[in-house]
C-alpha angles and dihedrals in degrees: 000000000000124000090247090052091051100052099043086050096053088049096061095044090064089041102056087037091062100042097046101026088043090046091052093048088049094050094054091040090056086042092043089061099031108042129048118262087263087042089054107055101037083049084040094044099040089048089053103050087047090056091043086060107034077052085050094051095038093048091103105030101042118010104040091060097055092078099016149044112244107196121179115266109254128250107262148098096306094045083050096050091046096051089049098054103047090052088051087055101042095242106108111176119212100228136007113206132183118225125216093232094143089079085071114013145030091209120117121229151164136181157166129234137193135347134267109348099007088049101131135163107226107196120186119235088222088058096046084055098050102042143057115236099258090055092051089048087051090064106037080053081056089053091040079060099060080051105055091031081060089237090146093054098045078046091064100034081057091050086056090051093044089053099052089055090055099055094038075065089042091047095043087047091044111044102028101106090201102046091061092039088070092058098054097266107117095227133355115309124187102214079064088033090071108031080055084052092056090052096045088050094071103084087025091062100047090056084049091056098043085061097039104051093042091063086037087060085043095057089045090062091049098046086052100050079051094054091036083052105037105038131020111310101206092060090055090044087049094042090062099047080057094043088053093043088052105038093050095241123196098239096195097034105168108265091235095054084046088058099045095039115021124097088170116052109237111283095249097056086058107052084050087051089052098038081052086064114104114220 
């Protein structure tokens, strides 16, 4: 990353934090001393999970460029096995796009964004460069898993669970009279309510993630039986040895840090998994 880059970057990070972060506060602020407390968090919590999924739709084709070039991918031998094999697997995408990730980062990447319409393959330059086509099919067949195990959709139905969680503990900081007062306020304040929140969210948190990234290793394991299964299981096989080469994975992480900090199951663990599959 160049120094330019860097500091632009950093600029419209700030930029976008304080206008979304300071937004959101304002809106439950305004909530907070115009509704009643039950008023509040159905109002809090509906707003929230509308802005989680109007983010989700616009990722691509908002929010990613603000920070990076998206270019259409070229006609050629990898456009043409992409689109094969989507169409084998009933799951045609509307646009594939290649992403200049190489300005900020050696990682390699691929994803998919939105639903319906708004439906796009965003492919990294860094990965195009690094892998065969095979191999980038491969992993673009794992992400077409989570899509057709409905793991976007049970994502997003845990965000909104997640999110209910958070704002009973906004609700309960914010409104209960007893619990500011010992703390000097005379009665319960917001602006207290939720730096008290932040506080309270650090073991809560860590149980969250504990749940969270034990079904997220679950739905890795699943994504990768689909693409093993559905497309050629020695390239994926081959794709995540390159991803972990790349990515600098730890490759003997403990088995209790996996479990309180991985989303993705080691490397290794997946390749057995994939290997155990019978043809």
């Amino acid at each position: 990353m160049t120094k330019k880059t860097f500091v632009i970057d950093k600029i419209k990070s700030l930029i976008l934090t304080v206008g979304l972060m300071g937004g959101i506060i304002y809106f439950l602020t305004f909530l907070y001393y115009k509704t009643n407390p039950l008023t509040f968090y159905l109002y809090a919590l509906g707003g929230a999970s509308l802005f989680i999924l109007i983010t989700y739709l616009l990722y691509a084709k908002v929010f990613v460029r603000i920070f990076n070039k998206l270019i259409p991918l070229e006609d050629g031998e990898l456009k043409e096995k992409i689109v094969e094999f989507t169409k084998t697997v009933g799951y045609e995408v509307n646009k594939i796009s290649v992403m200049d990730a190489s300005k900020r980062t050696t990682k390699l990447n691929a994803s998919f964004s939105g639903f319906g319409q708004f439906k796009q393959v965003i492919l990294f330059d860094n990965l195009i460069n690094k892998m065969n086509s095979d191999q980038i099919v491969s992993v673009l067949a794992h992400e077409i898993g989570h899509a057709k195990k409905k793991h976007i959709v049970k994502n997003l139905f845990m965000t909104i669970i997640k999110l209910a969680i958070y704002f009973s503990i906004i609700l309960f900081t914010s409104t209960y009279d007893e619990l500011s007062m010992l703390f000097g306020f005379e009665s319960a304040n917001i602006a207290f309510g939720i730096i008290l929140f932040l506080f309270i969210m650090d073991p809560v948190s860590m149980i969250e993630n504990l749940i969270a990234n034990s079904i997220s290793r679950r739905f890795e394991y699943q994504a990768d039986y689909y693409a093993a299964t559905k497309y050629k299981k020695e390239n994926i096989v081959e794709a995540l040895k390159i991803l972990c080469r790349e990515n600098f994975a730890n490759l003997t992480p403990h088995p209790l840090y996996v479990k309180f900090y991985y989303s993705h199951p080691p490397v290794a663990y997946r390749i057995k998994a994939i290997n155990n599959i019978k043809s």
